[in-house]
N, C-alpha and C positions, 0 to 999 in steps of 0.2 A: 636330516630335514633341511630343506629351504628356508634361509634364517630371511626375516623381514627386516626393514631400513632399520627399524627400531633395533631390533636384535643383533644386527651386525654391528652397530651402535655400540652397544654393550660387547661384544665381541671384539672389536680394536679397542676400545678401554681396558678391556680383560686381559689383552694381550700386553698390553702398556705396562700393568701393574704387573703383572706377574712375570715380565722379562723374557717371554719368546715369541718370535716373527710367524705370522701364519702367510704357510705358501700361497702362493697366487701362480694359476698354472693360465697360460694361453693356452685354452686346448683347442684344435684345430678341428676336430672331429669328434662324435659320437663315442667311436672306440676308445678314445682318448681320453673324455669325460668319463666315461666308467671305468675305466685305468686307474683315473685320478681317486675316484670313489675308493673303489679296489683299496690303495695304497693305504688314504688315512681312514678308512675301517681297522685297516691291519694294524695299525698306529693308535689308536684311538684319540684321531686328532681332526681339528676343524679343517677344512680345504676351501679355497678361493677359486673359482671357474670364471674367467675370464676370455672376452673376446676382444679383438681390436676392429677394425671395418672391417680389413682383409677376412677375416672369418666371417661376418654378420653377409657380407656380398658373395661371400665362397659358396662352391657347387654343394659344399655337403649341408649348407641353411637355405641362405636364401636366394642361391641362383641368379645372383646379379643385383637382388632387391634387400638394403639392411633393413628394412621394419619388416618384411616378411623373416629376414634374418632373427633378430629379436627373437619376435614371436616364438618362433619355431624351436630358435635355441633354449631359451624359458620354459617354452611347454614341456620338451622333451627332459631339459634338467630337473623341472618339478616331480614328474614323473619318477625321474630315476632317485633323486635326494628323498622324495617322503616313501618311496618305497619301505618296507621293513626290513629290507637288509642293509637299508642306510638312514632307517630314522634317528639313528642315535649318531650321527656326525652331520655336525654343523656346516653349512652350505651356502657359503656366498655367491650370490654372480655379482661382478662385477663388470662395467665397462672399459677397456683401454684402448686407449692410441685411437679416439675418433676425430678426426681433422677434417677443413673443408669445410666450403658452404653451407654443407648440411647436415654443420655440427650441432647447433644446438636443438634441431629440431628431431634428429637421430636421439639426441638424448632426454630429452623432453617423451620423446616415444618410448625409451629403456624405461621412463623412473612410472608414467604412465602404466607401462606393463607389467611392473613389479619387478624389473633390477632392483636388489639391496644396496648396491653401491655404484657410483659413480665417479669417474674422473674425464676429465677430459684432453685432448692432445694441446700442449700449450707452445708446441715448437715453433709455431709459426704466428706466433702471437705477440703484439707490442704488450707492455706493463698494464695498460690499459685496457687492450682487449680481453688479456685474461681476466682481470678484475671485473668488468663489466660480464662476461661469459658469465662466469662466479657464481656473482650477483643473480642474473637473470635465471639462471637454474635456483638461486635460493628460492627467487621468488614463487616461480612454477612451487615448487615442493609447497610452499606458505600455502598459496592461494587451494594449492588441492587438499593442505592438510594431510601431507606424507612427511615423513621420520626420514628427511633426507639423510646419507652418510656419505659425501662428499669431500674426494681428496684430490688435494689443487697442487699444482706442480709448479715448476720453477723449469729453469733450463735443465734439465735433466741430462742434457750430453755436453752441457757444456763446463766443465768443469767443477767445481768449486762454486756454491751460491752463499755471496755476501750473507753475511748476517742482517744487515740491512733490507735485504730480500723479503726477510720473516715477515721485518715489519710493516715494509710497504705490501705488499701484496697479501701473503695470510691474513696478517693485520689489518688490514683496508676489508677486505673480504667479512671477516670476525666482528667489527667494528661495525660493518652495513646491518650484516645478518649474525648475531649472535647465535651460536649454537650449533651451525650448519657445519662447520667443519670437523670430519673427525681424523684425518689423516695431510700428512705434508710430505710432500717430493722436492724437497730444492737438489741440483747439484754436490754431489758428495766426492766426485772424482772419477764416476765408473762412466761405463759406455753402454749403450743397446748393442747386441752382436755380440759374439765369441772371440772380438779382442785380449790377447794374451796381457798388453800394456793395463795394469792394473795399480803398479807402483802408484797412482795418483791418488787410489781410494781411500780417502778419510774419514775413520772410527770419529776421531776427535769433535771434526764437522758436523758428525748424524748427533754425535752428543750434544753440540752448544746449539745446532736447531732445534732438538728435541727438549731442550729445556728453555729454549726465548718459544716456541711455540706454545708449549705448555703453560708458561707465564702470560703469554698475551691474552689466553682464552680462559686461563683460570680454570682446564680441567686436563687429563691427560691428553696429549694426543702423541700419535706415533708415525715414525717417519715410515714410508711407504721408499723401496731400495728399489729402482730400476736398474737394470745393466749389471743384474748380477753373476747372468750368466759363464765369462768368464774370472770370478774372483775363487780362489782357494778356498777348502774348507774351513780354517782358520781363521779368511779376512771374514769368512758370512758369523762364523762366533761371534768375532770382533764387532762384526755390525750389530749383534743382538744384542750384545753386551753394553751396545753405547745406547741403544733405544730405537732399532729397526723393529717394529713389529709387520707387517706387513712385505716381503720378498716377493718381487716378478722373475718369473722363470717361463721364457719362449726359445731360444735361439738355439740354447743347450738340448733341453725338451725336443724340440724338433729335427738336432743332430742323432739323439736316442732312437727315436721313431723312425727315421728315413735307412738311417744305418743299417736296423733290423730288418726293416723292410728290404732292403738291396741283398742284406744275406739270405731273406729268407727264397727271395730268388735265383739268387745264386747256387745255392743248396737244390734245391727245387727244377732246376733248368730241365730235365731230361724230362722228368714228373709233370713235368705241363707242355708235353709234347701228344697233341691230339690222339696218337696211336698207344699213347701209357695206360696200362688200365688204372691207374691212381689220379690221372687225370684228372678227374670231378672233385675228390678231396682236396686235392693239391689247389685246383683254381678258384674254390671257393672263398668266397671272403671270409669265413670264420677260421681258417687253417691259418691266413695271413693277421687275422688280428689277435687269435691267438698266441700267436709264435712272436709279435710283436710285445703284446702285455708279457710273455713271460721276462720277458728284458727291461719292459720299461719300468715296471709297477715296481720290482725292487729298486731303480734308482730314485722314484718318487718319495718311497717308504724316506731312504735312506736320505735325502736332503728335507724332508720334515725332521727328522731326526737330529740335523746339524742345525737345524731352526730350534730345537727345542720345544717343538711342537705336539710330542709323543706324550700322549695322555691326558690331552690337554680337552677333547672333546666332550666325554659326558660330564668331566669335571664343568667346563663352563654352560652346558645344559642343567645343569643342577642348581647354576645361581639364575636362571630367568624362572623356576617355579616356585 
């Protein structure tokens, strides 16, 4: 099912308390989204569906337009999470990496439409700007009386974020709009991209934010791990361990999917030669997305799995009734 602001709400606290990171997939496409499904069914585990612009402006939403993006990608998630073969996993959309002029108002449109979660790109942003972003998404949510679930980032490629970071920024944030916050990104050491250089990533760091965050707000909250993609199965323990509840997974994801895809052409070459009589099978798009999910949905399963995430769905559907 498609979990509301409120319920995802409850959902990174669940995850908080109970010690395992729920995936968050950039999916790129349709095939992808039900892959994603696919996986934590077979898990019986929550999943995060996430888009960045690149996706919401992409040919397979919205063709150059993200609010037709939105839209479109919502409708079609709704559809497929309250289905009955996936009403019993938990379904987050969330938004990632929206930057640019027409950030707040892309976002302001997501939480409008019924995004459960929200973050916004803070890469390009002074102390200030992100603060003020923040804020004016708290407000929106106030003024319409939405259950905003809002996680606010820090420099996320840049290293290592002061602890001081927590305070001025989460803090400042927490302090405007009590309540609004349920997740934190400060810098922990990793990078966006399939960087091998991981030695920097600090267990330690997600721990002592995870616990001055949790103190300044007086309720759980859980760090959100960008740049996971190249870290070892051991460092993403490690980060569950210290109090990562929330993992983004694109880069990796998208090496899985392309990979397949290039075999499945490869394999195929002769087979999509207009005179094959296998031709019409072979060039259709269900043979390629097929041959795709059977590759990808096991690695999906299998990194919920190092999250700690397996079982974890109708158990936290059983505490919202």
């Amino acid at each position: 099912m498609l979990l509301s602001s409120e319920s995802t709400r409850a959902l990174y606290r669940f995850a908080v308390e109970n010690r395992f990171a729920v995936l968050a997939v950039n999916a790129d496409s349709p095939a992808a989204v039900v892959d994603c499904l696919i996986a934590a069914k077979e898990c019986d585990a929550p999943i995060i569906i996430e888009t960045s612009l690149w996706q919401l402006e992409g040919h397979s939403f919205g063709v150059g337009d993200p609010y037709l993006g939105i839209v479109r990608y919502l409708a079609e998630l709704r559809i497929l999470a309250n289905a009955d073969r996936f009403r019993d996993v938990p379904v987050v959309y969330h938004t990632d990496h929206i930057k640019g002029l027409e950030t707040l108002r892309i976002l302001k449109h997501a939480m409008a439409s019924g995004a459960s979660s929200i973050s916004l790109d803070s890469s390009e942003l002074s102390r200030e700007e992100n603060i003020a972003h923040m804020s004016e998404l708290c407000r929106y949510a106030s003024d319409r009386k939405l259950s905003a679930a809002l996680e606010m980032e820090a420099g996320v490629d840049d290293g290592v974020t002061p602890l001081e970071e927590t305070k001025t920024l989460f803090g400042e944030v927490e302090r405007r709009h009590p309540g609004n916050l349920s997740l934190w990104a400060p810098g922990v050491g990793t990078k966006h991209g399939l960087s091998s250089d991981t030695l920097a990533f600090s267990p330690t760091s997600v721990s002592e934010h995870q616990l001055l965050a949790s103190e300044i707000a007086g309720r759980p909250i859980g760090i959100a791990l960008h740049g996971s993609s190249g870290l070892s199965n051991e460092q993403l323990v490690a980060a569950v361990e210290a109090g990562v509840s929330k993992v983004n997974w694109s880069s990796e994801s998208l090496l899985i999917r392309s990979s397949a895809a290039k075999t499945y052409f490869e394999e195929n070459s002769e087979r999509l030669e207009k005179s094959h009589a296998g031709f019409k099978s072979a060039a259709m798009d269900n043979g390629l997305q097929q041959y795709i999910s059977e590759r990808y949905t096991p690695r999906v399963a299998e990194r919920i799995g190092i999250l700690k995430g397996k079982g974890r769905g109708i158990e936290f559907l059983d505490t919202l009734s």
